[in-house]
C-alpha positions as CSV (number, residue, x, y, z in Angstrom):
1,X,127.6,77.8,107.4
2,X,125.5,78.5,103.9
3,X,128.0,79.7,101.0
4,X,126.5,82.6,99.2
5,X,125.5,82.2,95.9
6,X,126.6,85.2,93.4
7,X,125.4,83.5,89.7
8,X,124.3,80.2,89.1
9,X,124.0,78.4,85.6
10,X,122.4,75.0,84.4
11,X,123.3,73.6,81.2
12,X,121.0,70.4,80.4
13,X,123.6,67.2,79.1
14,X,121.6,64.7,77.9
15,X,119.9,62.9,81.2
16,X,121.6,64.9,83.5
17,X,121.9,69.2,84.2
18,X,125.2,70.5,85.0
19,X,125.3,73.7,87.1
20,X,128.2,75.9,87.8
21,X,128.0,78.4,90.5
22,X,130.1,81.2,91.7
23,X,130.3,81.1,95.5
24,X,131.5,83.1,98.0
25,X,132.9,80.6,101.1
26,X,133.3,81.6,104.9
27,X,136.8,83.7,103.9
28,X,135.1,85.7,101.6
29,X,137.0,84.1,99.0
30,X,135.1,83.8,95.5
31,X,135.3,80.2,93.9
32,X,133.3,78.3,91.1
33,X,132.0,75.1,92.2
34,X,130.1,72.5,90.0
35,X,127.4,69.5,90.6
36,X,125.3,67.1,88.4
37,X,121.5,67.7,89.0
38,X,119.8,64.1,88.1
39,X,116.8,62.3,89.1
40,X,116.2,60.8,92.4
41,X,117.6,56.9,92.6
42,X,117.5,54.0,94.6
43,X,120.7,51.8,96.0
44,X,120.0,48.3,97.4
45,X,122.4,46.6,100.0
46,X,121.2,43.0,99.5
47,X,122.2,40.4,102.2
48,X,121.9,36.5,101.4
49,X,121.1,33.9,103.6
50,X,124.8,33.3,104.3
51,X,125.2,37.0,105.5
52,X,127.1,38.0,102.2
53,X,126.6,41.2,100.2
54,X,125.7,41.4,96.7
55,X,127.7,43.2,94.3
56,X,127.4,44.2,90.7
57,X,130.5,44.5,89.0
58,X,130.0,46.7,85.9
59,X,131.9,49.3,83.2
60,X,131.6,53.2,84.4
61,X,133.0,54.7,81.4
62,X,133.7,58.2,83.3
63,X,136.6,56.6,85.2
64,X,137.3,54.2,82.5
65,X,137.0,51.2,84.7
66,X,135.5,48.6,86.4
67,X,133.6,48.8,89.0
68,X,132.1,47.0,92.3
69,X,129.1,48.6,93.5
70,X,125.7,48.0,94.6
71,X,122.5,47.7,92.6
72,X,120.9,50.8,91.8
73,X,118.8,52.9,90.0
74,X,116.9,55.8,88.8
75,X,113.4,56.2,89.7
76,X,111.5,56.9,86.5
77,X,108.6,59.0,87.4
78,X,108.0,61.1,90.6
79,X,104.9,58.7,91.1
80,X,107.1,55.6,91.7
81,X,107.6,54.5,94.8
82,X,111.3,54.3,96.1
83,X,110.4,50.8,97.3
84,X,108.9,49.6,94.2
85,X,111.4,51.2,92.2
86,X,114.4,49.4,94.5
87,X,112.7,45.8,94.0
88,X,112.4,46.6,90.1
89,X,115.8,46.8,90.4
90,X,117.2,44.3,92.5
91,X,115.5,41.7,90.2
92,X,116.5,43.1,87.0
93,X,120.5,43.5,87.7
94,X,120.6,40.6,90.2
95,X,117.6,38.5,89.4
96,X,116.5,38.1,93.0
97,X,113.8,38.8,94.4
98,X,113.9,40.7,97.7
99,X,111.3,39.2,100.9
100,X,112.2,42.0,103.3
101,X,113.6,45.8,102.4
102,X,114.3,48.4,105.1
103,X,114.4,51.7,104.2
104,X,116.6,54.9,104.9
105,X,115.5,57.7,102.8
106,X,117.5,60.5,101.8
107,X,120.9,59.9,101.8
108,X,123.3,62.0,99.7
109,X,125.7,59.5,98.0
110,X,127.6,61.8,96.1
111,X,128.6,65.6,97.1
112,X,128.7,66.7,93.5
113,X,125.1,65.6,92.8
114,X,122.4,67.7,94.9
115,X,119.4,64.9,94.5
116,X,119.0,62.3,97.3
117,X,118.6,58.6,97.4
118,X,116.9,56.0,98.8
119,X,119.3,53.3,100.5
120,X,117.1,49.4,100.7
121,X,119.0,47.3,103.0
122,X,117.0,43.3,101.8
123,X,117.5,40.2,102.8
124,X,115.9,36.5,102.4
125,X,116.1,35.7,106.2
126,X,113.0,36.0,108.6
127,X,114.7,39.2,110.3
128,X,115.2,42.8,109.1
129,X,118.5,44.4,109.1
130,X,118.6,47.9,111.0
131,X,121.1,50.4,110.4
132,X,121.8,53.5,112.1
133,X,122.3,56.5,109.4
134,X,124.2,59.8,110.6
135,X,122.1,62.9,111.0
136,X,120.6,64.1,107.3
């Protein structure tokens, strides 16, 4: 079921717009509910040779914390590709160099951001990794 909008305002922070909306759920109940609007990005689950993932572990300042996660990234301009953009940046957080990506496109990673991403599942083996993604 669609919640009903009633107002709806974006404030532009730096990189990123934040929007607040006033919503009117299934109950009938008003509530204000918030989410980041950012550019469209890239995630990369690489595999090595000995079947082991690749993790970045790196500062995320919002949490104040360190953090395991994937390599990612924003895709510049709306003419980059997702691929190109998700070998950019494998290579440039890693250093590696991917032989074979997969591709799942739009996945939502986050439910307070309302862009969706592009998931790259790479490997250096002669085989390609499926996975099966839940209905989008």
């Amino acid at each position: 079921m669609v919640w009903k909008i009633s107002s709806s305002i974006k404030e532009q922070v730096d990189r990123f717009g934040v929007i607040i909306e006033k919503v009117i759920v299934p109950n009938g109940e008003e509530k204000n509910f918030s989410y980041l609007d950012f550019a469209k990005g890239v995630c990369i689950l690489p595999i090595t040779a000995d079947k082991e993932i690749i993790c970045l572990k790196q500062y995320r300042h919002a949490i104040k914390s360190w953090q395991w996660e994937l390599p990612a990234g924003m895709i510049d301009k709306e003419s980059d590709a997702p691929l190109e953009t998700a070998k950019r940046e494998l290579e440039e957080e890693t250093g590696n160099k991917a032989v074979i990506l997969a591709g799942f496109r739009k996945l939502l990673s986050f439910s307070r951001f309302n862009k969706r991403g592009n998931l790259f599942i790479c490997s250096n083996r002669p085989h390609c990794y499926r996975a099966t993604i839940g209905k989008q």
